[in-house]
N, C-alpha and C positions, 0 to 999 in steps of 0.2 A: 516550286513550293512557295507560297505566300512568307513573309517577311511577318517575323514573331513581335509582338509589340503590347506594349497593359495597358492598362486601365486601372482605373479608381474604382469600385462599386461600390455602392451604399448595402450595408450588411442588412438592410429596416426595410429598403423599397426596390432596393433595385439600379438606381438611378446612378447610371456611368459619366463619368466625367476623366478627359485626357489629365487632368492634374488635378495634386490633392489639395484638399481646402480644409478647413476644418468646419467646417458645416453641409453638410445636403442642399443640393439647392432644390428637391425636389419635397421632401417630408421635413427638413429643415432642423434632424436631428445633428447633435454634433460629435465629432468623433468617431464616426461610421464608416467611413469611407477604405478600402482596403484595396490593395494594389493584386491585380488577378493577369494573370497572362490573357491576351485575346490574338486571334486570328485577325490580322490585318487584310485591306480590300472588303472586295465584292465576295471572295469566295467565304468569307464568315456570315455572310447575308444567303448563300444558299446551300441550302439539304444536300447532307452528302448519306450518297445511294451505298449500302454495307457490298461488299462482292459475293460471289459465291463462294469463295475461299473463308473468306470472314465469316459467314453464315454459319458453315462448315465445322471448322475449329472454335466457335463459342457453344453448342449447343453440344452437350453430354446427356447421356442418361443414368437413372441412380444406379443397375448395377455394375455402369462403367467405372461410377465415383466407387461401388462395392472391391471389385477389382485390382483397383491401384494398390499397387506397394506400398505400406506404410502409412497406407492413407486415414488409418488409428491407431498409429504407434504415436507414441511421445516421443523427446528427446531431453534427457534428463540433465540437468542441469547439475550435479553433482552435490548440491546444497541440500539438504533432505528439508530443511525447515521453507526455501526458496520454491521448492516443488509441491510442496502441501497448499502455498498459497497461489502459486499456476493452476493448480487442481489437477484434478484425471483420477483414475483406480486405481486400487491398488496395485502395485505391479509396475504400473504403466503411466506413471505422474511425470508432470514435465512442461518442458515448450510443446507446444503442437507447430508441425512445419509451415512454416509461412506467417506462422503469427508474426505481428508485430505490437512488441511490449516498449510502452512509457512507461521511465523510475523518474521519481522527482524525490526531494526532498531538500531541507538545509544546505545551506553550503558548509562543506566540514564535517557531513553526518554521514559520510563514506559510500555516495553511490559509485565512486567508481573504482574503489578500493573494494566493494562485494564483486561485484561486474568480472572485475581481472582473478579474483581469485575462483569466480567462474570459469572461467577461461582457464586454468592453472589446475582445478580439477578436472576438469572436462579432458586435459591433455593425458593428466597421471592415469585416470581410470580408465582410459582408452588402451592404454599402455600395459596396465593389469590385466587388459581382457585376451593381451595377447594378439594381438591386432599389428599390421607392421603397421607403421605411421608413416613411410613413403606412400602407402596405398589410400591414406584416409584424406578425406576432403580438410581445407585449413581451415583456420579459422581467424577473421578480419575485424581488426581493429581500428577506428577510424578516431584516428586522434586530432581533434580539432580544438582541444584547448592545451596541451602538452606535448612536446615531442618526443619521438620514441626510445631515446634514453633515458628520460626521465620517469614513462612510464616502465620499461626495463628495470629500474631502480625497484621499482614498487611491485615489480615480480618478484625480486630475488627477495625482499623482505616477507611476502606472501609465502611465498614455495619454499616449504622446508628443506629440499632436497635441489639441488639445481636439475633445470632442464637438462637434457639430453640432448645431442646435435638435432634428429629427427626432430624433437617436440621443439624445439623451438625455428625449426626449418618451417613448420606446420602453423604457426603464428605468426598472421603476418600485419604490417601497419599500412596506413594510408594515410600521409601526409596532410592533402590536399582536401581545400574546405568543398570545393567545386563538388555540386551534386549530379551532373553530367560525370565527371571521373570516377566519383563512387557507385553510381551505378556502373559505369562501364566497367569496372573492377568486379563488380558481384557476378555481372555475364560472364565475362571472360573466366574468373578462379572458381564459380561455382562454389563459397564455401557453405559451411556447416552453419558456420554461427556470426553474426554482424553484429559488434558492439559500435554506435554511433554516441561520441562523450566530446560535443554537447550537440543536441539537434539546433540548439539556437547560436551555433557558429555556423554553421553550414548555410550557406549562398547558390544561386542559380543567377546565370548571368540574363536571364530572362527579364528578369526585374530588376529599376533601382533603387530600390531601397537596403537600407542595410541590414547588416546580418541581426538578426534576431528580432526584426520588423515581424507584425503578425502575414503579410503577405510571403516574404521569405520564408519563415518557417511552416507555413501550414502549403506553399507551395513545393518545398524540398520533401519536407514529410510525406505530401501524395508521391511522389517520385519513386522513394526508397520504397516505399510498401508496396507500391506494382513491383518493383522488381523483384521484391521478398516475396508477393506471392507467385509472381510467373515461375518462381525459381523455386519455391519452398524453402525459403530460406529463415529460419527463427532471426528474429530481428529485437534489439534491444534500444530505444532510445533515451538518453539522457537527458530530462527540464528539467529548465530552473525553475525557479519558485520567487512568487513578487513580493514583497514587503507582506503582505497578507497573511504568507505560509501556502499559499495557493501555486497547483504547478501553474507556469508563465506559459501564455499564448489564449489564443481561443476556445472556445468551448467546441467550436467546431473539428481542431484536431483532438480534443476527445473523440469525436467519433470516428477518425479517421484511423486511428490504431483499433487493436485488439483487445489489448485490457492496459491498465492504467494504476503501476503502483507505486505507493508512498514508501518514504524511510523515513522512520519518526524517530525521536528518543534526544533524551536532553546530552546538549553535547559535554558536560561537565562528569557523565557519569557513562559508564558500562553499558547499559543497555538500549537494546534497538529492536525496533516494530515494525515490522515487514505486513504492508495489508494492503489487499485490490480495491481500489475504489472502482474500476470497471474489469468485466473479465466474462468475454464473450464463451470462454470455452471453459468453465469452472465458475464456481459459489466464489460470494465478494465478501463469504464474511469469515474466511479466514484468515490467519495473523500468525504473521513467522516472529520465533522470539530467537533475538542472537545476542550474545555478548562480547565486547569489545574486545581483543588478544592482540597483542604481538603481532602474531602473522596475519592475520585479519577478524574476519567472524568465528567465531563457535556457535555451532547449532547448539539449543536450549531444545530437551524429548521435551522435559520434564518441567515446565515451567511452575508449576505451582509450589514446588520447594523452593525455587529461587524468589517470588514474590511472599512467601511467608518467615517470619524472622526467627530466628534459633530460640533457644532456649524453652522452658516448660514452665515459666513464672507467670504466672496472670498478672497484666498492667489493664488498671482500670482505664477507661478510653479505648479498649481496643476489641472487634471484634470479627471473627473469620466467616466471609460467604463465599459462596462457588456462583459461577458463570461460565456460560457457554462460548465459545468460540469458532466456530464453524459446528464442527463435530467434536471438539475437546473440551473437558470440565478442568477452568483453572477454580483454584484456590488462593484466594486475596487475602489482606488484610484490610480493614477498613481504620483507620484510628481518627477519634477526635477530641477534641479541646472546648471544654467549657467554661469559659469563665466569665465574671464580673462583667459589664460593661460599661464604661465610661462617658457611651455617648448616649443621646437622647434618643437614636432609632440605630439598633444594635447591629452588630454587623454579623453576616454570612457570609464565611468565606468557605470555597471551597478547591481543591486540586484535583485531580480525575473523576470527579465526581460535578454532574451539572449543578447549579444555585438554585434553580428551580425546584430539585427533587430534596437538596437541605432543606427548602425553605417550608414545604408542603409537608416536611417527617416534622420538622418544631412544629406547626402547627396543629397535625395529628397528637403529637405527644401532650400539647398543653391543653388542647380541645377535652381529649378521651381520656387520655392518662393522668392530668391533674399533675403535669409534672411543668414546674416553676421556668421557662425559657423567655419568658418577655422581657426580663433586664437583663443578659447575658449574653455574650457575643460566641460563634458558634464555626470552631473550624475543623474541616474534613480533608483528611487526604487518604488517597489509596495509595501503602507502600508501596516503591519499587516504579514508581511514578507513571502505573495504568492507565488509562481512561477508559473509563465504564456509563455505560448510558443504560444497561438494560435492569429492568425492576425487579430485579431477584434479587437485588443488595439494597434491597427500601429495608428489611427487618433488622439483617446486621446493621444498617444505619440508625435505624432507632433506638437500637439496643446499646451502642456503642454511645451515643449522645446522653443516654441516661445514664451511662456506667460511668464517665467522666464527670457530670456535674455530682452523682453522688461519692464520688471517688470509691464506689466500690470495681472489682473485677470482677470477670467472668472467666468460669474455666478453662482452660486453654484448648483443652480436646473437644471443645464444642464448636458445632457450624450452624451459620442460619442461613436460611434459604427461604425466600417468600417475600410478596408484593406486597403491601398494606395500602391498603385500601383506604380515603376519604374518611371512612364512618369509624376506622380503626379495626378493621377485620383484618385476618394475615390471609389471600389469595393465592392460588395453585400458584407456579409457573410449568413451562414444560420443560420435557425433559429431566424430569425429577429425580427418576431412579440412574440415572447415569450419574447422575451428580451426585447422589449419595453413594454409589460403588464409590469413586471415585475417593471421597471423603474417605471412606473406611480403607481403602489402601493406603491411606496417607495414616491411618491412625486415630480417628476423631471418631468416640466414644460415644458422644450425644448430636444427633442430628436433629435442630427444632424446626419446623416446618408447618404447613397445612393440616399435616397429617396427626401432627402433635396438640396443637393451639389453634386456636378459632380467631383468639384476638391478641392484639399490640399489648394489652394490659393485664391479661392473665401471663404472659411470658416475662412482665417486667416485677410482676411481684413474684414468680418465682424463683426470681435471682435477687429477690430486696432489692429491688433499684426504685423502688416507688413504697 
């Protein structure tokens, strides 16, 4: 067998070089260059002939794939809010076997703290089903930034109840950063489930560059996900994130996994936003809501009580609209701040809400509605510290900015729903009537919408705010 050896290749042209530089010598970009294993000699210069055996065992037909066991079952994760944003049926949500999932987020915003308490359910509910746990496949932790007491520590503070010899006979750890060892560990124990915490510890002695180089890691990554799927094995990896908020590495191991999720949420407070930025086998636009505990996460069914504030007093500045998220109708609060301005070009501020959509509702509002915002500075935030991009909260936005500068309020049972349009019309959205179900199980009395009002300015004199 030929003798393993890299290269540099230019990510732009192509262009290989035995050592890295920081420039291309061939398209002359800079910063391109990335370390790739290559076959060394003559036999990387010729075609290799597949056998008949290989020929053999690569080609399947669909109702072979029909056939296989399992081959549409999930594997549930134990997290109900975790599983809505894996996707799948009802019934039937989860990992799918062989996937392999990248989490990224904050350092400190608890991706491996949800991870282990995966793991910790996964054990208990096995155990509920009545199942012996000598007979069930383990389940493999690859601890590359902690060692296994320390994560031990952060079991027993998860797990209400201590493990049982079995289940914790059924958990097992991997040391070693060595991604040759960690595969060979997944052949040999066959397990269930593979948590890798961090992908950018992990080394191949193939290459030398260091660990969390982009060659290392997008070269380790291909490794583990052939084995996840020769093996069907759900596979979880853990990146970091760069100065940006951005997961760390390539764009290229984006495509190299299976779906791609975030943990967001401010780390001073309670809450946390579980959403797919990619997700081959499920919709990328749902969004797991948890709260902060003790033992680790609590699933949120029901988030739209927890983003709306108690009491029944109307506070002028504030006003409630619904949005979609995947298939679920929350309920926000939108609140904002008008006042005086001190400087010569007034300021827009806003917090889950983009600048652009404040900036475009003041000038609807002053254009059509005759209402006074060109000397006053103008801040929005959505409680519970959401982030919203979609146009179904332009009305509640306008209505909320008038209610503030005139310091009157609006009634608290009330919801808006609807786009506003350039010319100052209120526009459909979809999915309308889910979201007014939805309202009226919460209790909200008045729903104004499309179906109510034409325009921005018939709805603002009907509440005197103009």
């Amino acid at each position: 067998m030929a003798k393993q050896k890299s290269l540099f290749i230019c990510q732009e042209c192509g262009w290989s070089s035995p050592r890295w530089s920081g420039q291309c010598g061939s398209c002359s970009e800079w910063n391109t260059l990335v370390e790739e294993v290559a076959e060394g000699g003559a036999i990387a210069k010729q075609a290799k002939k597949a056998t008949k055996r290989e020929m053999a065992n690569s080609l399947i037909s669909f109702p072979e794939v029909e056939a296989l066991s399992g081959a549409k079952s999930r594997f549930s994760t134990g997290i109900g809010e975790m599983d809505r944003v894996l996707g799948g049926e009802k019934g039937n949500k989860g990992m799918v076997p062989g996937a392999v999932m990248l989490i990224g987020g904050e350092p400190g915003i608890g991706k491996s703290t949800i991870l282990t308490q995966m793991l910790v359910t996964i054990l208990k509910e096995q155990t509920k089903q009545g199942g012996s746990q000598k007979k069930l496949p383990p389940l493999m932790y690859v601890s590359g930034e902690e060692n296994p007491s320390q994560i031990a520590l952060r079991i027993e503070r998860i797990a209400e109840t201590k493990l049982t010899p079995d289940q914790q006979a059924r958990l097992l750890f991997v040391t070693s950063t060595d991604v040759d060892v960690i595969v060979g560990h997944m052949e040999k124990e066959k397990p269930a489930l593979v948590v890798v915490d961090s992908i950018q510890t992990i080394t191949t002695s193939e290459l030398t560059g260091v660990a969390g180089s982009v060659g290392q890691v997008r070269e380790c990554t291909d490794k583990i996900t052939t084995a996840a799927k020769r093996y069907h094995i759900p596979t979880f990896l853990v990146g970091h994130v760069t100065k940006d908020g951005k997961i760390s590495g390539p764009k290229v191991l984006e495509h190299i996994v299976d779906a791609v999720l975030e943990l967001t949420g401010e780390r001073t407070a309670d809450l946390r936003l579980l959403r797919a930025i990619k997700n081959r086998f499920g919709a990328t636009d749902e969004v797991g809501v948890f709260r902060v505990r003790e033992f680790g996460y609590e699933s949120i069914t029901n988030p739209s009580e927890l983003f709306l504030t108690d009491g029944d007093a109307p506070i002028s500045g504030s006003a409630t609209v619904c949005i979609v998220e995947g298939t679920r109708p929350l309920l926000l609060e939108v609140q904002a701040l008008v006042i005086g301005s001190q400087l010569a070009m007034p300021r827009r501020v806003g917090r889950g809400v983009p600048l652009s959509r404040i900036q475009v509702m003041a000038a609807v509002l002053q254009k059509h509605c005759r209402v006074p915002l060109g000397t006053n500075d103008i801040f929005v935030s959505i409680a519970g510290g959401f982030e919203v991009k979609e146009p179904a909260i332009d009305l509640g936005l306008a209505v909320a900015i008038a209610s503030s500068l005139t310091n009157k309020s609006i009634p608290k049972r009330t919801l808006f729903v609807g786009e506003v349009g350039l010319l100052g019309e209120v526009r459909s959205v979809n999915l309308l009537e889910r979201r007014i179900k939805e309202a009226k199980r919460l209790g909200f009395e008045q729903i104004i919408s499309k179906k109510t009002h034409d325009r921005v300015e018939d709805i603002l004199r009907e509440f005197k705010l103009i």
